[in-house]
N, C-alpha and C positions, 0 to 999 in steps of 0.2 A: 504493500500500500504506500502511496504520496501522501505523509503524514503534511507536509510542508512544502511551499512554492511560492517565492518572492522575489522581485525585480527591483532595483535601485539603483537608481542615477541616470544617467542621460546615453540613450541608443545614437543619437547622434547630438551634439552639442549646438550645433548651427539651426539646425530644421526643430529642435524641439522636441519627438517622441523620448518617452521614458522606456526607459529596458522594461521589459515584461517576463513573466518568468518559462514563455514559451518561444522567448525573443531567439536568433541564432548568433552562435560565436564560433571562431575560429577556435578550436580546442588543441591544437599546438599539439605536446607528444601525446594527448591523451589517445592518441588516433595509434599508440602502439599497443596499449593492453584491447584494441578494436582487433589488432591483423593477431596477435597471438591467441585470440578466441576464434579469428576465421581460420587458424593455420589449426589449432587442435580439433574443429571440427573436423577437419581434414585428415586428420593423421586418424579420430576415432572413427572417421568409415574406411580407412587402410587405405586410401588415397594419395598419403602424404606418409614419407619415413623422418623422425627427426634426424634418424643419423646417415640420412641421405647426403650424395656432396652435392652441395651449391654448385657448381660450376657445370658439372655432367647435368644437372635438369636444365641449365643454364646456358647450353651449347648452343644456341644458336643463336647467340651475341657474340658478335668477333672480336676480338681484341683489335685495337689500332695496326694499322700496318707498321712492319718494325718494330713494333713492341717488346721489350726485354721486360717479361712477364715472370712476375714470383711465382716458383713454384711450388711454395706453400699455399698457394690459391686453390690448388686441385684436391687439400686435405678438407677446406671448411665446410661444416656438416650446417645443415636449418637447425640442430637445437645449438651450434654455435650463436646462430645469428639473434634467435631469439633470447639468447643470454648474454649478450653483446661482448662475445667472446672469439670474435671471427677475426679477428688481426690488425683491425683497422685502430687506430688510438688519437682524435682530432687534436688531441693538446701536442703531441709530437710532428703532428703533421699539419692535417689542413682539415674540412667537414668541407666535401664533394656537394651537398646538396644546396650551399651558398655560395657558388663558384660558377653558374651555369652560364655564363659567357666564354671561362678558359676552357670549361669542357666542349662545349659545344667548338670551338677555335681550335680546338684542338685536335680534334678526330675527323676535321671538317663536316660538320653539321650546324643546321640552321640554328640561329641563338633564338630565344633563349633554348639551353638543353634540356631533351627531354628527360626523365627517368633512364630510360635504355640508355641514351646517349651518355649519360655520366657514368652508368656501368660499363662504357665500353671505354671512357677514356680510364677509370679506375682500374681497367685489365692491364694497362700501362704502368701501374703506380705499385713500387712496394709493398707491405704491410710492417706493421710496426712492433709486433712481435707474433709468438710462433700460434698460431688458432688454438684455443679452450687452454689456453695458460694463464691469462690475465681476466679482469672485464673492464673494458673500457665503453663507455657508453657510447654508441652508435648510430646515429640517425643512417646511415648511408646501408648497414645493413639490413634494417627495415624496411629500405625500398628494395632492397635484393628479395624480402621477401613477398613482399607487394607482386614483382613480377613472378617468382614462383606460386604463388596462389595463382595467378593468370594460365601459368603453363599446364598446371595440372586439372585446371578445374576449366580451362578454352574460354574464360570468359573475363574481361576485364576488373580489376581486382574491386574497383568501386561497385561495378554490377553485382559481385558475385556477392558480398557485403549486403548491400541493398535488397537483393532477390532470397538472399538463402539464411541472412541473420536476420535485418532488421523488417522485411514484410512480412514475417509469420508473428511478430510481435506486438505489427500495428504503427511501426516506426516509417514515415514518410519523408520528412524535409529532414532528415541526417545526408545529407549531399558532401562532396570534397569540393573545396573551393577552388577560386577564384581570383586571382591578383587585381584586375580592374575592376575599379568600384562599381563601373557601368555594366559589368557581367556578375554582380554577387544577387545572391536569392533576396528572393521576395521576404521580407523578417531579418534580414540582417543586419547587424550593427556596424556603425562606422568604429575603425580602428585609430586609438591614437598613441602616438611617441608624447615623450618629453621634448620641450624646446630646444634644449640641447644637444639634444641628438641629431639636428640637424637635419637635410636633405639627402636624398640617395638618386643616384643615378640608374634609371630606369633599366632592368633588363631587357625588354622591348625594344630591336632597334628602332621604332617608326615614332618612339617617344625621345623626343631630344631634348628635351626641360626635366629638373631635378624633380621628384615626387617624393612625397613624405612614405618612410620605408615602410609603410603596409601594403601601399600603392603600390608596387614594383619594383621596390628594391628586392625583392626575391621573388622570387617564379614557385609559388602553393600549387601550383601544375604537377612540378615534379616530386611535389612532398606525399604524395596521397595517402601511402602506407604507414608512413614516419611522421605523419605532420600536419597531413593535409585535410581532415574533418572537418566540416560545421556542423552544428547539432544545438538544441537546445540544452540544457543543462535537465529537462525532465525526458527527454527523448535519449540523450547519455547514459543516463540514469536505468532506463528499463532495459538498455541493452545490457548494461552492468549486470543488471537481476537478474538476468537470463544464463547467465554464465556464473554465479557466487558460492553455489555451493550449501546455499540455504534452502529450508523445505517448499518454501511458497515465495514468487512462483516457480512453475516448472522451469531447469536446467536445459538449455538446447546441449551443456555438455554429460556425461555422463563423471561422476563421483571420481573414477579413475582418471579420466582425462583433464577433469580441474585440480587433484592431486597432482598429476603431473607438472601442468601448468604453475603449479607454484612452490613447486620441490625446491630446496636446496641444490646447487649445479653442485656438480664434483668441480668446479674451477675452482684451484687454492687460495682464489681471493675470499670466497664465502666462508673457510673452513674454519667452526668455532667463532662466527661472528654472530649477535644477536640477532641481526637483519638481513637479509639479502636479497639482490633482482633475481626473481625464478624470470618467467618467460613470459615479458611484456608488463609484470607486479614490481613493486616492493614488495616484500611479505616481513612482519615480524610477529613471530608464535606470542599468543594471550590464552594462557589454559591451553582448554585443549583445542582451540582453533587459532586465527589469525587475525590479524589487521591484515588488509594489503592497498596499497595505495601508489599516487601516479602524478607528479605536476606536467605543467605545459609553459609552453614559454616562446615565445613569437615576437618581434616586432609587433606590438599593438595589442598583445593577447598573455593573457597569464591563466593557467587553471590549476584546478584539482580537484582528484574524485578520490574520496577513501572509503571504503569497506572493512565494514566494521565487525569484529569477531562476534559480536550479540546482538547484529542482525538489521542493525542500521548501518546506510549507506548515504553517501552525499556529494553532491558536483558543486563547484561554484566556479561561476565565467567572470573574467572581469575583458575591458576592452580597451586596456592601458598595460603597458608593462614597467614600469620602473625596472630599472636594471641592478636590481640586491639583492642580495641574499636575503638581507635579514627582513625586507618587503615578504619574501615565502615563507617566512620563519613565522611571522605576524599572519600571514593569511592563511596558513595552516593551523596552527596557534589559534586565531579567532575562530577559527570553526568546530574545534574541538572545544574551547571556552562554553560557545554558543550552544552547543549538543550538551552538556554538562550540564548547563542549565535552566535545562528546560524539566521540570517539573510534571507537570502534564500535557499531554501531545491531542492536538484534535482527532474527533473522533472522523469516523468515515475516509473515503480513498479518493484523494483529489486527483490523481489519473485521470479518473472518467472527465474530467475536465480538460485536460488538454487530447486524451490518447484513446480509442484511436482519432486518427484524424482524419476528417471524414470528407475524403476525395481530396486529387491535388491540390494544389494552390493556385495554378494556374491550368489550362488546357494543354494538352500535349501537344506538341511539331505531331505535322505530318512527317509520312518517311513512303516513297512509293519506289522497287527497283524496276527500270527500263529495262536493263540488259546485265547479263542474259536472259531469255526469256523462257528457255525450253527446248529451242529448234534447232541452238546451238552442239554441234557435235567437235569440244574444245579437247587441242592434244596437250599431252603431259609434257613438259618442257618446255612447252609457249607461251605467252602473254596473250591474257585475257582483258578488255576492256572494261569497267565494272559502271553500269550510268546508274543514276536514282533521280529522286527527287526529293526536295526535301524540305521542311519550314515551314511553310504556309505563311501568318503572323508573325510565329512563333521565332526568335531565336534562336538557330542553333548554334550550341558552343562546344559540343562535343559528336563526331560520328564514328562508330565503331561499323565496320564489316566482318563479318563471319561467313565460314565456309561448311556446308555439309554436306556427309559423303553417304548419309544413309536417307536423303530425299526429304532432310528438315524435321524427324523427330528429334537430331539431338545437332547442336552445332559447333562441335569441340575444338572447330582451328580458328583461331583471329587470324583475317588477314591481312587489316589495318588498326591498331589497339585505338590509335585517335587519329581519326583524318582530320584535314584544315576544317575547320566548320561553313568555311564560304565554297570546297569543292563540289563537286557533286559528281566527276568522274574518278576511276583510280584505276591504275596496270597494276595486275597480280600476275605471277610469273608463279604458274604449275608447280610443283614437284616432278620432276621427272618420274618417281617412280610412285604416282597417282596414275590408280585408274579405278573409275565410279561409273555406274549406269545411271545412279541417282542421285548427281549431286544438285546441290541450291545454296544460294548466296543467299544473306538477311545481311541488310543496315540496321543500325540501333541508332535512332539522331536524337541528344537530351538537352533542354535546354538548362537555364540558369535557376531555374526550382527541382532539377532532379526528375523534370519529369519526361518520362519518354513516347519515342511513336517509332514502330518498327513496323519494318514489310521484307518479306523474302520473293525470291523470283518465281514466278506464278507456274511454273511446271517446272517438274527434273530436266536436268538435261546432262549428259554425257561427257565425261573426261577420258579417252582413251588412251592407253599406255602407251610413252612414246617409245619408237625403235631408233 
C-alpha cells in the first residue's frame, strides 16, 4: 500500500507549476537496481547466465580498427558487471558515458555517441585492474548490460522494461529520457544547476550556444541502463515492490532470485564489511532481513529509494543537485528522520490514486510499413530496402525495426535499435547464412510520452539462402 505521496517546490521555477507527487524526474542511477531486476528476471527463466562473458554475447560490436584491445576483456562475466566488478575504475581513468563526442571522434561515428558506439570505442581502452578483484562503481558497465538484455531478449532494453516489468504492474509514463527540453514527457520537471556551475557546451552539433548542463551537456540517450529513467517517485516505487522480497505484493522475482540479487559478491572488497553492493543494491543485514538502498545523481537531479527490512519503502526526486556529499548525507538522513517519526500512518492505499493509469497521456504515432510487402523474394547477402511511415501529429523521437523469421509470432532480431526519428527509409544487409519462407519486418515508432504505434509488413515474404 501508498501509505504517503507528497510534492514540494516548484516543477519548473519560471512557468509556475508545483511538483506533484505523480510529477516525473530524471532518477539518475536509480535506473541500475531497474536493469539488475530486468537482468535476474532473465537469468530466473535461464535466459541469461550471470557467469556468462560479456564480450562473447557481445560479438557483434567491433572493436575500433587497430585496436590494441585488453585481453582481460574476454574474462568479464554479467554478475561482474552487475557488481561493478568488470575492470573499469573512473577515478583512474575516465567515465565513457560523459565523453560522447571523443567516442563518437573516435571510432568515426556520428556525435553525439550512441551506447554501442562508446562500447566500441571502450574495446580500445585498457581496464584498470584485473575483472571481480576490486568494485569500482561503474556506470559504463551498466550500459554493457543494457545492450545485453537487448541481445538476449531481440528487443530494445527500454521496450523490454516497459512491456515485461512495468505493464503487468500498471506502470505507464516510466519512459528513458531525453536531453532536449522540447522532447521531454508530458509531466516532466524542469532541471536545475547551481549558478556556479556554469554553462556546458552542447553535445549536439547543430546546437552552437552554451546550454545549462541538463540541456545537453550530456546525451541521457546513451545513459538508459545506467542512468537514463524518468518515473514518478510513486511509479518507482511499485516497481520496487515488485521485486523486494516482501509478502504483498506479488514478487515478479522468485525468493531465490532476489536472494541472489543481493548476496554478498565473493569480490574481496565486500569481505567482513557491514554493507555491501550485491547487484544493482546497497544491502546492509537488520535481523534477519535487510535494508537495501540506491542514490542518483545527475546534473539537475539527485534521488533515492530505500527498502526497508520491516516492510516500508520510499523514493524521493529532487530536481536540483548541489554537488556534496554531505547534501546526500542530509537527504538520506531526512528521510529516515521523517519515517521515524511518524506515529501513525493513514489508513487506506493511495495507489488507487495515481496507479493504474488509465490510458496514455497522449495518443500514439502512427507506424505503417510500405516495403516489403510480401511479393518480395529477398537473397541472403543482399540489401534490402526497408520504407514505412510514420507520425501522423504525433512526434516521433525514437524508431526501432525488427526482423522475423517465423512470419511475426515472435521478432527476436533488431535491425535498427534507434533509427533517426525524421527517417522513414533504412538498408539492412541479410545474413548470409538467413534463409526464411516467412519472414516480416515490424517498426516500433515512440514518441516523447513513451507511447507507441507499430505495424509489420502485411504478408510473409521470403529470404532465400545465398550461394
Amino acid at each position: 500500500r501508498l501509505r504517503d505521496a507528497r510534492g514540494c517546490g516548484y516543477a519548473d521555477v519560471d512557468a509556475g507549476p508545483t511538483v506533484q507527487p505523480d510529477s516525473l524526474f530524471r532518477v539518475a542511477s536509480l535506473s541500475k537496481p531497474v536493469t539488475a531486476i530486468a537482468a535476474m528476471k532473465l537469468v530466473q527463466e535461464g535466459r541469461l547466465d550471470l557467469d556468462a562473458k560479456v564480450f562473447t554475447l557481445l560479438s557483434d560490436i567491433p572493436p575500433p580498427q587497430g585496436a590494441n584491445i585488453d585481453p582481460r576483456l574476454d574474462s568479464i562475466t554479467v554478475r561482474e558487471l552487475l557488481e561493478h566488478s568488470g575492470g573499469w575504475d573512473r577515478a583512474r581513468a575516465f567515465d565513457p558515458m560523459f565523453i560522447p563526442w571523443i567516442a563518437a571522434d573516435a571510432v568515426g561515428e556520428p556525435r553525439p555517441a550512441s551506447s554501442r558506439t562508446i562500447i566500441r570505442y571502450m574495446l580500445g581502452q585498457p581496464l584498470q585492474f584485473d575483472p571481480g578483484t576490486e568494485y569500482e562503481y561503474s556506470n559504463f558497465g551498466y550500459s554493457l548490460l543494457g545492450r545485453i538484455i537487448e541481445k538476449v531478449t531481440g528487443m530494445r532494453y527500454d521496450d523490454y522494461v516497459r512491456h515485461e516489468l512495468l505493464a503487468p504492474i500498471g506502470v505507464t509514463r516510466m519512459i528513458c529520457g531525453r536531453s532536449r527540453p522540447s522532447e521531454r514527457a508530458t509531466g516532466e520537471v524542469k532541471y536545475y544547476e547551481l549558478p556556479q556551475e556554469g554553462l556546458a557546451t552542447s553535445v549536439f552539433p547543430d546546437e552552437t550556444q552554451p546550454v545549462p548542463w541538463p540541456d545537453g551537456g550530456f546525451y541521457i540517450e546513451a545513459m538508459d541502463s545506467h542512468g537514463g529513467w524518468v518515473a514518478s517517485p510513486i511509479d518507482y516505487l511499485r516497481l520496487i515492490l515488485s521485486a523486494d522480497g516482501h509478502p504483498s505484493p506479488p514478487d515478479a522475482l522468485t525468493s531465490s532470485s532476489i536472494a541472489e540479487m543481493t548476496a554478498r559478491p565473493a569480490n574481496p572488497t565486500w569481505q567482513g564489511t557491514p554493507i555491501w553492493y550485491a547487484k544493482g543494491w546497497l544491502v546492509g543485514p537488520v535481523d534477519s532481513d535487510a535494508n537495501w538502498w540506491h542514490t542518483g545523481a545527475l546534473p539537475g537531479t539527485a534521488t533515492i529509494v530505500v527498502r526497508n527490512y520491516n516492510g516500508f519503502s520510499w523514493a524521493a526526486f529532487y530536481n536540483g543537485q548541489p554537488w556534496s556529499d554531505q547534501f546526500f548525507y542530509e537527504f538520506d538522513a531526512g528521510m529516515w528522520d521523517a519515517y521515524w517519526q511518524v506515529t501513525s500512518w493513514p489508513d487506506g492505499d493511495q495507489f488507487s490514486k495515481y496507479i493504474p493509469f488509465e490510458g496514455p497521456a497522449t495518443p500514439a504515432p502512427t507506424a505503417r510499413i510500405i516495403s516489403p510487402n510480401g511479393r518480395e523474394k529477398l537473397k541472403a547477402g543482399t540489401s534490402v530496402t526497408i520504407s514505412w511511415d510514420a507520425g501522423d501529429d504525433r512526434k516521433v523521437l525514437h524508431q526501432v525495426l525488427y526482423l522475423s523469421t517465423d512470419g511475426g509470432v515472435t521478432y527476436p532480431f533488431i535491425i535498427a535499435p534507434d533509427v533517426d526519428p525524421e527517417a522513414r527509409t533504412f538498408s539492412f544487409a541479410i545474413p548470409a547464412s538467413l534463409k526464411t519462407k516467412t519472414a516480416r519486418i515490424k517498426v516500433v515508432a515512440t514518441d516523447q510520452d513513451g507511447n507507441e504505434g507499430s505495424d509489420s509488413s502485411d504478408a510473409n515474404f521470403k529470404i532465400k539462402k545465398a550461394r
